[in-house]
C-alpha positions in Angstrom: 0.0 0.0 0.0 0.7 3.4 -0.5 2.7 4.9 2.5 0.8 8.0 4.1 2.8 11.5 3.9 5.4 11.0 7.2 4.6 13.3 10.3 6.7 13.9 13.5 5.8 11.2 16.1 3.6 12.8 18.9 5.3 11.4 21.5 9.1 11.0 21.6 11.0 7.8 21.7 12.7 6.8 25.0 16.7 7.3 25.1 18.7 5.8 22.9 17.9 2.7 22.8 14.1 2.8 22.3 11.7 0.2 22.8 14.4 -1.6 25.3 15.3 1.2 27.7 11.1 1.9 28.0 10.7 -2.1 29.1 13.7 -1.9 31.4 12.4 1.0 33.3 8.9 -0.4 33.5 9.7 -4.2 33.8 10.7 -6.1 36.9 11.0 -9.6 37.9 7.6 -11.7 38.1 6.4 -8.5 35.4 4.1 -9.8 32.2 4.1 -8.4 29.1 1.4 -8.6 26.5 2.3 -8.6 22.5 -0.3 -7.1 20.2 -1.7 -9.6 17.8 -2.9 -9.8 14.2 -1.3 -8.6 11.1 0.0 -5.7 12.9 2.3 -7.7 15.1 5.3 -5.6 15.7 8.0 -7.9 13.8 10.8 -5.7 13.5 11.8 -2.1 14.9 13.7 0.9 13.2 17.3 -0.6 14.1 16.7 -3.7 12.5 16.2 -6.3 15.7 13.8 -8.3 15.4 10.8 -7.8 18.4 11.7 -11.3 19.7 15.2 -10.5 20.2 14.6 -7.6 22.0 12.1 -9.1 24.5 14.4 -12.1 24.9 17.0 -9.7 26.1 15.1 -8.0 28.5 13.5 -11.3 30.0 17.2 -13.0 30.5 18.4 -10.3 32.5 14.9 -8.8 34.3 14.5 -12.5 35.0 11.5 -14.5 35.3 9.5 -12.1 33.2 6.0 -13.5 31.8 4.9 -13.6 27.8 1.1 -13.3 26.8 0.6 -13.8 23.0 -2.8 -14.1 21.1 -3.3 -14.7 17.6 0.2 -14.2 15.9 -0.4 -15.2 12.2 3.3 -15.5 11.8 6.3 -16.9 14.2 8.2 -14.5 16.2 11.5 -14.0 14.6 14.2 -14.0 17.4 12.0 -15.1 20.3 13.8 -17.5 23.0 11.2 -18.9 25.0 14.1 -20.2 27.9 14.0 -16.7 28.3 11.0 -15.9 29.8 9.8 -17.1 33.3 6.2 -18.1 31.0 4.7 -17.6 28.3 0.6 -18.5 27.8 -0.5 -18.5 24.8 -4.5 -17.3 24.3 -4.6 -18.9 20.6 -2.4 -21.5 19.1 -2.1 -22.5 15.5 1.0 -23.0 13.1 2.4 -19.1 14.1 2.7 -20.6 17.7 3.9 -24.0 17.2 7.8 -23.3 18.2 6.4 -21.7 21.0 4.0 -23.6 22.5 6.8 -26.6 22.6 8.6 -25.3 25.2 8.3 -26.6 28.9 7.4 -23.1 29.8 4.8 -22.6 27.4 1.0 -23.2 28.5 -2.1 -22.8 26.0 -5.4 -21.6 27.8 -8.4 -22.7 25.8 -11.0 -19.8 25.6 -13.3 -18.1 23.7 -12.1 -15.3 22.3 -15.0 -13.2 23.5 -13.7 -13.6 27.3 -9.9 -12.4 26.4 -10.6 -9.3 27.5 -12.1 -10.1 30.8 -8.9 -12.7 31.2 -6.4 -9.9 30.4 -8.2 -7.7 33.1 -8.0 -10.5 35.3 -6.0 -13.6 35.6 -3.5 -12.9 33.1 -3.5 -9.2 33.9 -0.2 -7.5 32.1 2.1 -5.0 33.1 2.6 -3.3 29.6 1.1 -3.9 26.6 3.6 -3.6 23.4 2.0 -2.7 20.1 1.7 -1.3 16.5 0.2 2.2 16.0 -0.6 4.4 13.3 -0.4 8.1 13.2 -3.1 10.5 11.6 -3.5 14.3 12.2 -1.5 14.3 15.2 -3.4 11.3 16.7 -2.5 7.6 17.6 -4.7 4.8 16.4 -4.9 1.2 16.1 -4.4 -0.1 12.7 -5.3 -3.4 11.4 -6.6 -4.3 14.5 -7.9 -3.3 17.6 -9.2 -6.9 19.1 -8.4 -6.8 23.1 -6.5 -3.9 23.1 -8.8 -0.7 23.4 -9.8 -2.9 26.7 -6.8 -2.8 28.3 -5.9 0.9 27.4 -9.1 2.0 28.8 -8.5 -0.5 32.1 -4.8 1.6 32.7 -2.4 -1.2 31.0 0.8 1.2 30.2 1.3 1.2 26.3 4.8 1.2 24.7 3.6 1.7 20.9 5.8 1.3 17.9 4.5 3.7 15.3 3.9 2.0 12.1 4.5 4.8 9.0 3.1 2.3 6.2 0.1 0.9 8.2 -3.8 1.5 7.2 -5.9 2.9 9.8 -9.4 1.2 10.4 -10.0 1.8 13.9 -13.5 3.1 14.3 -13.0 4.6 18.0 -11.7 7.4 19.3 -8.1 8.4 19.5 -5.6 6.8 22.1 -5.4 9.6 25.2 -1.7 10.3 25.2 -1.1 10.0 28.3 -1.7 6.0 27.8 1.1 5.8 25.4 4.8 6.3 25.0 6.1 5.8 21.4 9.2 4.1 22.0 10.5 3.3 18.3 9.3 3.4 14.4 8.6 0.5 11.6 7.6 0.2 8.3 7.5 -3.0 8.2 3.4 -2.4 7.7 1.1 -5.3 8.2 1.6 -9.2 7.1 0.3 -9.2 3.5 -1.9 -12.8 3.3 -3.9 -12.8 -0.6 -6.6 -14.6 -0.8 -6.6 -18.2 -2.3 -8.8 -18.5 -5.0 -12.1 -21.1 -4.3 -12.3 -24.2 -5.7 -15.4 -25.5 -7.3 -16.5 -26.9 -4.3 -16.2 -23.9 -2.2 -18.6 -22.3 -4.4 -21.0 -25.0 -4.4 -20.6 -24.6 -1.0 -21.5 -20.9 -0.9 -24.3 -21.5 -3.3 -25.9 -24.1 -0.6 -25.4 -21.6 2.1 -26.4 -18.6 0.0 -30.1 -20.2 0.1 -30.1 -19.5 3.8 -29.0 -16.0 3.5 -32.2 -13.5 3.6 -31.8 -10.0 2.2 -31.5 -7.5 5.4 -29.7 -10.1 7.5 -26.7 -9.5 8.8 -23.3 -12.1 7.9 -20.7 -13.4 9.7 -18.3 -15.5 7.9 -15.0 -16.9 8.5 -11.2 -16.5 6.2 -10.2 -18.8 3.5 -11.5 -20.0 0.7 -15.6 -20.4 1.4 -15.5 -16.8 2.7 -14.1 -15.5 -0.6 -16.6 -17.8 -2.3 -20.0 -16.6 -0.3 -18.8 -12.8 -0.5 -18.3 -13.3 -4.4 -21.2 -15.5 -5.3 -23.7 -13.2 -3.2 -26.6 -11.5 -5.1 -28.2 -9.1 -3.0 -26.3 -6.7 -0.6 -25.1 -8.2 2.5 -24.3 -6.8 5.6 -21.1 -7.7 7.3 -20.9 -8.3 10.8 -18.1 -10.8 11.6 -14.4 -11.0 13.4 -12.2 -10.8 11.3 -12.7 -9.3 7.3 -10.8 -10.3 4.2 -10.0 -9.2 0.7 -13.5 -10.5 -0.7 -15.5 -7.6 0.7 -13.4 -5.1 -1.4 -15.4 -7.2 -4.4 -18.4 -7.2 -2.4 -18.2 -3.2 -2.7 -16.8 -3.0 -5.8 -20.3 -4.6 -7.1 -22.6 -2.5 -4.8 -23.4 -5.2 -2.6 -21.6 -4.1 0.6 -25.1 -2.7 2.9 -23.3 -0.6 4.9 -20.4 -0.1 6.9 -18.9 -3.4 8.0 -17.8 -4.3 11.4 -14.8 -6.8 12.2 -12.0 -6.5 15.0 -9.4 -8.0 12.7 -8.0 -7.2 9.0 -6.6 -10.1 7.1 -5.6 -9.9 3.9 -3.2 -7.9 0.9 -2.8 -4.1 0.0 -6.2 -4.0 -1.8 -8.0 -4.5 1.7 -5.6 -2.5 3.2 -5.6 0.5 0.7 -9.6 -0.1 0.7 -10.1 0.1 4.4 -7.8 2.7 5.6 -9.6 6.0 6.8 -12.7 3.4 7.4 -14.5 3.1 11.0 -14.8 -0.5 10.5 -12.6 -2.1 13.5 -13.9 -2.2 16.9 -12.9 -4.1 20.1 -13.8 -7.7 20.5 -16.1 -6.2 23.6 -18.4 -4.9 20.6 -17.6 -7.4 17.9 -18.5 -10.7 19.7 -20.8 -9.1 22.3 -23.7 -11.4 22.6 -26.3 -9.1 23.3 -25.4 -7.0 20.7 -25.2 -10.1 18.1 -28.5 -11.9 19.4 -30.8 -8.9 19.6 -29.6 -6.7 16.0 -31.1 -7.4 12.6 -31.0 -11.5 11.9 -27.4 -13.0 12.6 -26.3 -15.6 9.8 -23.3 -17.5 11.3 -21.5 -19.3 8.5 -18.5 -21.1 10.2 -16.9 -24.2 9.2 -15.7 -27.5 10.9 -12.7 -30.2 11.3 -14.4 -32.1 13.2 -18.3 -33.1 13.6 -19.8 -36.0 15.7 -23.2 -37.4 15.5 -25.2 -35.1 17.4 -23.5 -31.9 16.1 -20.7 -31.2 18.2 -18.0 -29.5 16.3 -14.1 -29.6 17.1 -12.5 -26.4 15.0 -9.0 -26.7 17.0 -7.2 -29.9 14.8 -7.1 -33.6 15.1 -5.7 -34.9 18.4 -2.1 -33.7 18.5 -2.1 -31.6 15.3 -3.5 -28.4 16.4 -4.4 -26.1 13.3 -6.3 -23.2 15.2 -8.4 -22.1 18.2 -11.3 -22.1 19.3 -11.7 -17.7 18.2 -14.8 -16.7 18.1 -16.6 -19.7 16.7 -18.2 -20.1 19.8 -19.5 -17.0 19.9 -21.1 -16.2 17.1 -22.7 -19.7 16.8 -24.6 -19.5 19.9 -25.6 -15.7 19.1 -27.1 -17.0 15.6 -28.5 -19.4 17.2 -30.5 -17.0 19.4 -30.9 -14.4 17.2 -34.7 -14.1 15.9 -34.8 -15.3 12.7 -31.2 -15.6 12.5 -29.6 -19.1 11.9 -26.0 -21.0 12.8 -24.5 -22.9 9.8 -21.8 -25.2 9.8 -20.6 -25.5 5.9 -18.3 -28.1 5.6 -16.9 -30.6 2.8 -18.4 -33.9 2.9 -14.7 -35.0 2.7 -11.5 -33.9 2.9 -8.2 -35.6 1.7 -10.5 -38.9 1.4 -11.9 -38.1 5.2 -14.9 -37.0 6.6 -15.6 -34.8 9.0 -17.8 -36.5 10.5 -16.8 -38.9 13.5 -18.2 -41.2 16.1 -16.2 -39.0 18.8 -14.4 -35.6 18.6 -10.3 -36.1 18.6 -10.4 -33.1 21.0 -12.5 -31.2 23.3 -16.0 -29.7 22.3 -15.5 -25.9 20.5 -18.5 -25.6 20.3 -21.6 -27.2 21.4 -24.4 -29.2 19.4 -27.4 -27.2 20.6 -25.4 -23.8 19.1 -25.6 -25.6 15.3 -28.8 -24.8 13.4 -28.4 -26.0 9.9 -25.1 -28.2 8.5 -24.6 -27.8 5.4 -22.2 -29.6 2.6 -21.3 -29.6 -1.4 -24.4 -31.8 -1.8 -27.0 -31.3 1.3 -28.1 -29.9 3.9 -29.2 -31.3 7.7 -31.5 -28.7 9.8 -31.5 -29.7 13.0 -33.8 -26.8 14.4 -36.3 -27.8 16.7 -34.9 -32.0 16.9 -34.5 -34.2 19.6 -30.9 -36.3 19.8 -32.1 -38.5 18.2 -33.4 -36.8 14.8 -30.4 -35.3 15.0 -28.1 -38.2 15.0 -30.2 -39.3 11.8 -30.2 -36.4 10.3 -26.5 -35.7 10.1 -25.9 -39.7 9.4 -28.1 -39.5 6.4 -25.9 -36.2 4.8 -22.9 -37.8 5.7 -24.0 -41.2 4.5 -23.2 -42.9 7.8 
């Protein structure tokens, strides 16, 4: 993307050695730190070190210093998880996998609708380290705001890295200056991820789906490939009301189907989603985004979410297959059982009927429920559908056989 014209930082760095220095003087032993997460992680600084190193330093010698990462698309260059005293992760997935094989690494399994509440809480940091953007004088978040508005607002220090080739799609207010201390500069700008086209069968996926998709509702969806292929298949305009928004609704626009402003917590795509959405109110904290009151009682809520798992009743796995984790459990949870409540709004599972000659649907889940059976509405695949609203176990169980074939 396009870099915005360069301003003088509002805040000066902090002596010479920036980001370092700050974390010393704030920092001491039994101290947790919190990384921002998304595409905006801070990788690299204006020196050239990589984030990982520098917060390896610091823990060695502070000494038993505590690590909280969330959803870090990419690995941490530099990171040395001896280092650190602990280090809990609040989302796993490939990104994480280094990490969370360390003795002294520990996933906790949660929604991502209660991070906030856990980071005011239990896992309560010390200083929150982040990516921010610059406009008019003012300090935003940029490709995210997730958890973080949260802990500003609760009094959590901030030592910012200002980003100068970063879009800014925050849709609150500025950050009070008096929260933040800009420590160093990066234009590194956010991770670039470009869509992967569909395959045929996500959009015969999307077309099933698409059946259940009233005009005036609102939609969440999830990334990858059916996401692209609902957005892009779409006839009617759509309203947008998910976690995290991709590349596709930059087509959704461009074809005068986007109703509205969207609202999302996380960006994830390339520079045409982040050229499109800068100077857009779109992001909000995950406090608005996967509120449940806020989900349930709006215009109908269409949950579109997908599946590695499925057992007989409806029970869905989204994490991985007993030791291979691929992801979290995010907001899946969330936004199924708001759909589920909302009035006239509906919880889909879409799902190939196989994968890699395997089907997602099994006797018992490889891993821990994600998300319950009584939060799935309809299940939908390439050449059915089950609707299980308003069965008993047992209907269900032959319902979901019979599209299966089971």
């Amino acid at each position: 993307m396009t870099p915005p014209p360069p301003e003088s930082p509002v805040l000066s760095t902090v002596g010479p050695k920036g980001l370092e220095s700050a974390l010393r003087s704030v920092l001491r032993a039994g101290s947790r730190v919190v990384l921002g997460d998304g595409v905006g992680q801070v990788r690299t600084l204006e020196s050239g070190d990589a984030i990982g190193t520098v917060l390896s330093k610091v823990a060695r010698d502070v000494g038993d210093l505590g690590l909280v990462l969330a959803w870090l698309p990419t690995p941490l260059e530099g990171l040395e998880p001896e280092a650190f005293g602990e280090i809990v992760a609040l989302m796993p997935g490939w990104g994480m996998r280094r990490v969370l094989g360390a003795p002294n690494a520990r996933f906790v399994p949660t929604r991502l609708a209660a991070v906030p509440a856990l980071l005011a809480g239990a896992l309560r940091p010390d200083v929150l380290v982040t990516r921010l953007v610059e406009r008019g004088g003012a300090l935003h978040f940029g490709t995210e705001v997730s958890w973080q508005r949260e802990l500003v607002d609760s009094g959590v220090p901030v030592l910012a890295i200002l980003d100068s080739n970063a879009p800014k799609a925050d849709a609150g207010p500025p950050l009070s200056r008096a929260a933040v201390t800009v420590v160093a500069c990066s234009d590194d700008g956010p991770i670039r991820f470009p869509h992967k086209e569909p395959d045929p069968v996500h959009d015969q996926l999307a077309d099933a789906v698409l059946r259940f998709v009233p005009e005036g509702a609102r939609l969440q969806y999830g990334p990858g490939q059916l996401g692209t292929a609902l957005l892009r298949r779409a006839s009617w305009p759509l309203r947008i009301d998910t976690g995290l928004l991709t590349d596709a609704v930059v087509d959704l626009d461009d074809r005068g189907l986007l109703a509205g402003t969207p609202s999302a917590t996380y960006l994830l795509g390339g520079d045409r989603l982040f050229d499109w959405a800068d100077g857009r109110p779109i992001l909000h904290g995950i406090s608005y985004t996967h509120d449940f009151t806020r989900l349930r009682d709006g215009a109908p809520l269409i949950a579109v979410n997908t599946a590695i798992e499925i057992d007989p009743v409806g029970q869905v796995n989204v994490e991985g297959i007993g030791d291979n984790v691929v992801g979290g459990i995010g907001g899946h949870p969330d936004y199924c059982a708001a759909a589920a409540m909302s009035r006239h709004g509906l919880s889909i599972i879409a799902v190939r009927s196989a994968f890699g000659g395997r089907s997602p649907l099994v006797e018992r889940l490889s891993r821990p429920v994600s998300t319950p059976a009584y939060d799935v509405d309809v299940i939908v695949t390439e050449s059915g559908h089950a609707d299980l609203r308003g069965t008993d176990w047992a209907r269900r169980r032959k319902l979901i056989g019979e599209l299966f074939g089971a």
